[in-house]
C-alpha positions in Angstrom: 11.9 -5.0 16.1 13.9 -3.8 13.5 11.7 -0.8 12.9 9.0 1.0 13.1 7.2 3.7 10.6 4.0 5.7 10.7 1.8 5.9 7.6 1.0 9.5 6.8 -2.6 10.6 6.1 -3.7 7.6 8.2 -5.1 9.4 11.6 -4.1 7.3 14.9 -5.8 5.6 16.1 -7.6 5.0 12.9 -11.2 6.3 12.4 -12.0 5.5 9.1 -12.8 2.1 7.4 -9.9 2.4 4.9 -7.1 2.4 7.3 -4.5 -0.6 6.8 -5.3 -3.9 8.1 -4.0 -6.2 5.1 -0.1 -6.9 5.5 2.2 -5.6 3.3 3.5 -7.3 0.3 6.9 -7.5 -0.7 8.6 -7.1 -4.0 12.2 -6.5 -4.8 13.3 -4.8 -1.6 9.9 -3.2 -1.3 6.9 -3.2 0.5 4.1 -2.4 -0.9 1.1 -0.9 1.9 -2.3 -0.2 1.3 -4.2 2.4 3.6 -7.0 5.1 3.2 -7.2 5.8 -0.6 -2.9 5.5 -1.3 -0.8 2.9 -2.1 2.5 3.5 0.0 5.7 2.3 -1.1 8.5 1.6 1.9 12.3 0.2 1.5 11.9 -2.8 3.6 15.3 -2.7 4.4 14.8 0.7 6.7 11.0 1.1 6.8 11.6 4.9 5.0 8.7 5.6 3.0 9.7 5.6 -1.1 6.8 6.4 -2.5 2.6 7.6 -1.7 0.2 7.1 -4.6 -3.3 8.2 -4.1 -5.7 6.0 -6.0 -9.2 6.9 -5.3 -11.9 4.9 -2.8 -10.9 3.3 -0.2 -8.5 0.2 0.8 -9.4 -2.0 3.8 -8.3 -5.6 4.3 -6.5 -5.8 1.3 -3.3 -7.4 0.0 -2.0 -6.7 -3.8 -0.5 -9.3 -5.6 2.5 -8.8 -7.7 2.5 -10.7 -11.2 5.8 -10.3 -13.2 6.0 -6.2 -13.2 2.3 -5.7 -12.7 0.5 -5.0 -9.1 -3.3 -6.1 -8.8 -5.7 -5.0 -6.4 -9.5 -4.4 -5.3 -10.9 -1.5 -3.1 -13.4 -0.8 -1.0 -15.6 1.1 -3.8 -15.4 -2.7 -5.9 -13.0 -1.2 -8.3 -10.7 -4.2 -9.1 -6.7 -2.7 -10.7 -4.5 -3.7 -12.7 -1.2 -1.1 -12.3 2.4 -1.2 -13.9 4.8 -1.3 -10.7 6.6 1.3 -12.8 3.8 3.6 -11.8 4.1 3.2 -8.1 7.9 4.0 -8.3 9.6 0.0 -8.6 
């Protein structure tokens, strides 16, 4: 294992539908998490977290999809998003 980090504002063991289960995706030396109603943005390199944005609804098995600078994603509430990366903090 090369590490190990702890999303915060997910409760453990998770008792809500929104906590992560999708994996993470990865886009130039980031990963990009879904969980509860936030986006969290970790260096992949260390596993620190970057970045927490709080969308709204909530995210369960759910993967975004990165096209050029532009993340896409659906929650739980049906709401489908289209978000600059720029916004998240890449």
């Amino acid at each position: 294992m090369l590490w190990k980090a702890v999303l915060p504002g997910i409760p453990l063991p998770p008792k809500f539908a929104g906590a992560p289960r999708g994996s993470p995706t990865y886009v130039d030396g980031y990963l990009i998490q879904l969980g509860g109603n936030s986006i969290y943005v970790m260096n992949a390199t260390t596993g620190s977290l970057i970045n927490v944005y709080k969308v709204g609804g909530f995210f369960g098995i759910s993967n975004p999809v990165i096209v050029g600078n532009t993340m896409y994603l659906v929650n739980n509430y049906g709401w489908i998003i289209g978000m600059p990366l720029s916004q998240i903090g890449i």
